[in-house]
C-alpha positions as CSV (number, residue, x, y, z in Angstrom):
1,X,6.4,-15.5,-20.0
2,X,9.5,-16.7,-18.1
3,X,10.5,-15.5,-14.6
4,X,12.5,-12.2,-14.4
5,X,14.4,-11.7,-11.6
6,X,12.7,-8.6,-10.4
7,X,9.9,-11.4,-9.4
8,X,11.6,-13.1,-7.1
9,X,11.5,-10.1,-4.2
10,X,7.6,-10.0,-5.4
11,X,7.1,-14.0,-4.5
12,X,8.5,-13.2,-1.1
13,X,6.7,-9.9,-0.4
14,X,3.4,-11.6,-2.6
15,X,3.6,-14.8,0.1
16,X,4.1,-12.8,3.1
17,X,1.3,-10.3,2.3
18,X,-1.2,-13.6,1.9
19,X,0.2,-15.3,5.0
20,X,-0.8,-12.2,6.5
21,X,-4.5,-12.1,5.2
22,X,-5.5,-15.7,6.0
23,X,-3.8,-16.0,9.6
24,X,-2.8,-13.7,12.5
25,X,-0.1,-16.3,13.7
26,X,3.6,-15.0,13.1
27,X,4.8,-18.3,13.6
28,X,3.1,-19.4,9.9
29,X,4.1,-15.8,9.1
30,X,8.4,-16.9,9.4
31,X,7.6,-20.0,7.9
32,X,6.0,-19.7,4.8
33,X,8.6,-16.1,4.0
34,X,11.8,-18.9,5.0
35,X,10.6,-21.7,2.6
36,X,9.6,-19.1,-0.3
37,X,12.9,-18.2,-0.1
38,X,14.6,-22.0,-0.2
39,X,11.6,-22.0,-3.0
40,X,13.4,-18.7,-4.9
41,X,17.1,-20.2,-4.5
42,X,16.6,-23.4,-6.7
43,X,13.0,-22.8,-8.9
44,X,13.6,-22.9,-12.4
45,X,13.6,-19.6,-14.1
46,X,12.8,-21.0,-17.4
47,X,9.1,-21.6,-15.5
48,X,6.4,-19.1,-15.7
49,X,5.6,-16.9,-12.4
50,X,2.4,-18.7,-11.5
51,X,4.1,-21.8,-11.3
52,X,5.9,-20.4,-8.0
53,X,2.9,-18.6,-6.9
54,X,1.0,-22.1,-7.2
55,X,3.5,-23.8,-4.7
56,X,3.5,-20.8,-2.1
57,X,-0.3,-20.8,-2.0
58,X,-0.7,-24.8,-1.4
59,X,2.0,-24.1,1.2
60,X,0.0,-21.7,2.6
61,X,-3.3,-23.5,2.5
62,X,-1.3,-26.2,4.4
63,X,-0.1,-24.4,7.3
64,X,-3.2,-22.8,8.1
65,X,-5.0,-26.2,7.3
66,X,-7.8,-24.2,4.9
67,X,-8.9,-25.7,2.0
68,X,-10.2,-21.6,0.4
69,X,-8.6,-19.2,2.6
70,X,-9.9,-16.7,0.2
71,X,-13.5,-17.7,0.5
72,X,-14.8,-14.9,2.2
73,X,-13.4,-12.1,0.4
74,X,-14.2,-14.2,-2.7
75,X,-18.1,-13.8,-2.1
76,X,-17.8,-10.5,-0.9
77,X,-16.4,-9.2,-4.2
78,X,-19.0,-11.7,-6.0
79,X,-21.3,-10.1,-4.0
80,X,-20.7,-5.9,-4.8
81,X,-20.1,-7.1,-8.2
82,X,-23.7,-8.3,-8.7
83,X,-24.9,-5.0,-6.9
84,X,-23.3,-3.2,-9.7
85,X,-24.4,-6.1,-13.0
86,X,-27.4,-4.2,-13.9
87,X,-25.7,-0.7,-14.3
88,X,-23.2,-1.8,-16.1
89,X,-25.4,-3.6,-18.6
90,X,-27.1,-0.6,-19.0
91,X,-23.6,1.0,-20.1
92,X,-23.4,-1.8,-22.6
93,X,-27.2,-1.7,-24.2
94,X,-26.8,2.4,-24.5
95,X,-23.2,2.5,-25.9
96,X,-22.8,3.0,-29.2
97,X,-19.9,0.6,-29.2
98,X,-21.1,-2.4,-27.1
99,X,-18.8,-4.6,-27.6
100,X,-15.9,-2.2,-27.0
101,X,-17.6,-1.2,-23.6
102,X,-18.1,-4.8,-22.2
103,X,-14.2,-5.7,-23.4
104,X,-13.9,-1.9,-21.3
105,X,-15.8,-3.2,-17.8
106,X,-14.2,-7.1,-18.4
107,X,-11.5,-5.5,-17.8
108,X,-12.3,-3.2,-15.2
109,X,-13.0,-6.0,-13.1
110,X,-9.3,-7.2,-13.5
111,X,-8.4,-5.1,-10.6
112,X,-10.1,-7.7,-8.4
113,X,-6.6,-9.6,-7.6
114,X,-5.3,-10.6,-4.4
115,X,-2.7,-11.9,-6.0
116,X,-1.2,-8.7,-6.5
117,X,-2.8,-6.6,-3.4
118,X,-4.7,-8.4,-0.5
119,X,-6.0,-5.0,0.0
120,X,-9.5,-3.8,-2.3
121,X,-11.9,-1.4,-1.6
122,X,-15.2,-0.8,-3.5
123,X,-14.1,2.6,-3.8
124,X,-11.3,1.7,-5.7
125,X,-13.5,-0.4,-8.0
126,X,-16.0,2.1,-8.6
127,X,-13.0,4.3,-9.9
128,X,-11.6,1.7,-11.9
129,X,-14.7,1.4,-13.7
130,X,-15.1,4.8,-14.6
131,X,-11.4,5.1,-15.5
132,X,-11.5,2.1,-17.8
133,X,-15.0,3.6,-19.5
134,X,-13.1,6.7,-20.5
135,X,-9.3,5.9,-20.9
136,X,-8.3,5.7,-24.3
137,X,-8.4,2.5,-25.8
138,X,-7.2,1.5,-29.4
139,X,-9.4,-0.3,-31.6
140,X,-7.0,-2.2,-33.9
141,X,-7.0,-4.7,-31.9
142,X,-10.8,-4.6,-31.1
143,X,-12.0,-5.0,-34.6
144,X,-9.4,-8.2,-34.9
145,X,-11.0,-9.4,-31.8
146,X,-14.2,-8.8,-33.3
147,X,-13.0,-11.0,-36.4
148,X,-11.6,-13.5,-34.4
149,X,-14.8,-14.1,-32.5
150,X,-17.2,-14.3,-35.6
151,X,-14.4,-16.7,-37.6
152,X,-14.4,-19.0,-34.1
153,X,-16.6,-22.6,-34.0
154,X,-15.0,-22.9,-30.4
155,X,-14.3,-20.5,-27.7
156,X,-12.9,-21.3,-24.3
157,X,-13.1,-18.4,-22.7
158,X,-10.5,-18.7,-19.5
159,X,-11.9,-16.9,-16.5
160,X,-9.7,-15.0,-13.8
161,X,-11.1,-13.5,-10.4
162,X,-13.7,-14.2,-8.4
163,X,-15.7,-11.0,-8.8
164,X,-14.4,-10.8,-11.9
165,X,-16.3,-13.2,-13.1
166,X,-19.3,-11.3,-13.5
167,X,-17.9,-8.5,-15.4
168,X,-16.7,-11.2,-17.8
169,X,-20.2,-12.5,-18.1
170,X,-21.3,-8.7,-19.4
171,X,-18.5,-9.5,-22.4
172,X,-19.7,-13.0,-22.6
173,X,-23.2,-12.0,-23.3
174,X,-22.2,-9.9,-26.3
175,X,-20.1,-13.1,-27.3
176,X,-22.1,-16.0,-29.8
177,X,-22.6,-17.8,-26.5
178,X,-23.5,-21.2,-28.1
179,X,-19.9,-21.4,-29.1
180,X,-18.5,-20.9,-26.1
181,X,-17.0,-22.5,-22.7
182,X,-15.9,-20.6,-19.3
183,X,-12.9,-22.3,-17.9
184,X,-13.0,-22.0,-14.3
185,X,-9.8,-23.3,-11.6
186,X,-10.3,-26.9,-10.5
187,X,-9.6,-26.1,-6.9
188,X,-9.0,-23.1,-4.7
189,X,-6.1,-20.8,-5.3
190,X,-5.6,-17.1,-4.1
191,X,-9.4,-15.5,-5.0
192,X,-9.4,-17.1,-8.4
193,X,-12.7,-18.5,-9.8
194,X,-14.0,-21.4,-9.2
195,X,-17.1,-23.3,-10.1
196,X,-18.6,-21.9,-6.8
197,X,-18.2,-18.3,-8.5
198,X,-19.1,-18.8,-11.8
199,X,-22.7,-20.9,-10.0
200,X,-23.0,-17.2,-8.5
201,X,-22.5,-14.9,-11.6
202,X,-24.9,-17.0,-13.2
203,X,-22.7,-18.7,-16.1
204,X,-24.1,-22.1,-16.7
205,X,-27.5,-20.2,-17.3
206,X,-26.3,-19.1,-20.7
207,X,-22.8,-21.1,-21.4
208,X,-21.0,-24.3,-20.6
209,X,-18.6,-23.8,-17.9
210,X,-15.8,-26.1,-16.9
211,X,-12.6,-26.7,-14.8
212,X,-9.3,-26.8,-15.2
213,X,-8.5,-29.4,-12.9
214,X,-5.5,-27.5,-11.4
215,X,-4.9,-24.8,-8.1
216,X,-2.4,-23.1,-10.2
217,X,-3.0,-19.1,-10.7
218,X,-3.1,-18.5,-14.2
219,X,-3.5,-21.7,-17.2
220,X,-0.3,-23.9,-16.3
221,X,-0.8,-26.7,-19.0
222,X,0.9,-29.3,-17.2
223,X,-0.8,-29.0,-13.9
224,X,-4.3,-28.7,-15.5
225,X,-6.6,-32.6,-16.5
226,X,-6.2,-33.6,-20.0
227,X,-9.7,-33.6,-20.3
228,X,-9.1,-29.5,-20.2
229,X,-5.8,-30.0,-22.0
230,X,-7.9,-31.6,-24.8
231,X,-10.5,-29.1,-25.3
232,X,-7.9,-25.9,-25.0
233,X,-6.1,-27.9,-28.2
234,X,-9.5,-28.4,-30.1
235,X,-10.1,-24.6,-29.4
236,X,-9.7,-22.3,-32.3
237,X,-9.9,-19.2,-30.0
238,X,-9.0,-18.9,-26.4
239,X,-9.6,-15.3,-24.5
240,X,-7.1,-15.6,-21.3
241,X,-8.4,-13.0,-18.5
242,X,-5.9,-11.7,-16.7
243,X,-2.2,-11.6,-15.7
244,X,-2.3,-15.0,-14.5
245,X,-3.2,-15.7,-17.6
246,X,-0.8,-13.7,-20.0
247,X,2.2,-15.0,-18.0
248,X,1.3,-18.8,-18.5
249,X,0.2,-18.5,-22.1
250,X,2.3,-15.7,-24.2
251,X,4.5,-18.2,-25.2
252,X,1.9,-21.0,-26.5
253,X,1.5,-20.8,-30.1
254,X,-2.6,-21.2,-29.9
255,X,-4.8,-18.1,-31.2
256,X,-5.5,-16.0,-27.7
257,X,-6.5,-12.9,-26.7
258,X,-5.4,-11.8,-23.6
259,X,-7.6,-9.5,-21.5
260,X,-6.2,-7.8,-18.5
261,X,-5.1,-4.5,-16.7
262,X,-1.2,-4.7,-16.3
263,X,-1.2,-4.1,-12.8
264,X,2.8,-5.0,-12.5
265,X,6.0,-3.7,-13.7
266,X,7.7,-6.4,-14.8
267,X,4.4,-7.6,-16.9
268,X,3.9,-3.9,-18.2
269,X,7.3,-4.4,-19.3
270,X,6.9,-7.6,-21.3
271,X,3.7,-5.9,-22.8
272,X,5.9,-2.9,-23.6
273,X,2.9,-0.8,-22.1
274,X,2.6,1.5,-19.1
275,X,1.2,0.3,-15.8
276,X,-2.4,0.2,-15.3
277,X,-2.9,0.2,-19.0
278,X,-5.9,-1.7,-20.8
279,X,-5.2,-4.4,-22.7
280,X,-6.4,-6.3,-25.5
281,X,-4.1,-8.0,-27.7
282,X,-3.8,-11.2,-29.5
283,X,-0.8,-13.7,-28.6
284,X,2.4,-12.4,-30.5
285,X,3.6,-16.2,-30.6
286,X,0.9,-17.2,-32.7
287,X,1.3,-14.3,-35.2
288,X,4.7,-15.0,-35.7
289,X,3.9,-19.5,-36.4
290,X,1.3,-17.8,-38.6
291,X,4.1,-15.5,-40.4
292,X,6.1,-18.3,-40.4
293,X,3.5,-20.7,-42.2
294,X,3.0,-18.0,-44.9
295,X,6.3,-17.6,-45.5
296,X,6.7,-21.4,-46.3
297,X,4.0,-21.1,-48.4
């Protein structure tokens, strides 16, 4: 997904609203919204939005001379996530649909994005969970899902949010878990997931997890090692949590199903959904290189 121009405004308001949750001091305030905005006047529009919201953010972590400004909030949400593991399990084990209802609370946990809001209260995840249990929810794209996982020999499974994180692992457990790899970010960035947060959800117990090797929000290619670049070519699935996610990866012809709560216009748009809706959905780009084979054939 390229940059619209209704982001730009966003990347301001985005940078300002973190400047404001890591430091008090207006000075750091002024400077990070004055070079955002030199940023806005000659980025490339052709680029995805995370590869703006990757240079704010190290600008950011410079000026306030943090390496994980977003630590603490990070294990706090880590932390009332675990509180609530074992009742949400227990919605998966008694569903009659398990798999639908841990693909439901994955994506539940989406709302845990600072990168959006820097504001999150637990009420507001409580409700989001109980909204996301009962909001309607089509299975076409479940049961292709489903296909797509039992057809898979390897899964890299790319990780989103701190917090997050252990939602995901209540959709990795119903996943065939000796096929598949958790990507976590190779170094801090907003209150994405790190190694740190995937130690805490309990991840390597029952998967392999890796990095990324990048600080960039979301899966920018060229930013991430190529021992990561190397294992998301040899995968024959990829499920991408979260906007971040969608908007670095819709355009790369590779078999992905994006998981996510489209918490922005401008994505909701490109999704042609409404915002706040659930989604589960397999990349368009690769359908149509698959159409395209087929029709060659």
């Amino acid at each position: 997904m390229k940059i619209y121009l209704d982001c730009i405004p966003c990347f301001v308001r985005q940078a300002l609203d973190a400047a404001r949750f890591v430091t008090d001091d207006a000075i750091i305030h002024e400077q990070v919204v004055k070079q955002v905005l030199r940023m806005a006047s000659y980025m490339d529009i052709r680029e995805s939005p995370p590869v703006i919201g990757q240079q704010i953010h190290r600008l950011i972590r410079e000026l306030v001379g943090l390496y994980d400004p977003y630590r603490q909030v990070k294990n706090r949400f880590n932390n009332e996530a675990l509180k609530l593991y074992s009742k949400m399990r227990n919605y998966i084990i008694e569903s009659a649909n398990p798999l639908e209802t841990a693909v439901r609370l994955a994506i539940a946990g989406n709302i845990i994005d600072f990168g959006v809001s820097s504001t999150l209260e637990k009420s507001a995840l409580e409700n989001t969970i109980r909204e996301c249990l009962a909001g309607e929810f089509s299975d076409i794209q479940l049961k292709a899902f489903r296909q797509a996982v039992n057809d898979a020999e390897q899964i890299l499974y790319l990780a989103d949010n701190a917090g997050e994180i252990i939602f995901d692992r209540l959709l990795i457990e119903r996943l065939p878990v000796e096929k598949v790899t958790v990507v976590v970010k190779g170094e801090p960035v907003i209150n994405d997931a790190t190694m740190e947060d995937a130690l805490v959800a309990g991840l390597p117990q029952i998967v392999e997890v890796i990095d990324n090797g990048s600080d960039g929000p979301g899966t920018i290619l060229q930013s991430c090692s190529e021992a990561f670049r190397i294992r998301f070519e040899n995968a024959d699935l990829i499920i991408a949590k979260g906007q971040g996610n969608y908007e670095t990866l819709s355009d790369i012809g590779k078999n992905i199903f994006f998981i996510l709560k489209a918490k922005c216009p401008v994505i909701a748009e490109d999704l042609g959904c409404e915002v706040g809706e659930m989604i589960l959905r397999k990349n368009e780009c690769f359908n149509e290189i698959v159409d395209l084979i087929q029709e060659g054939e």
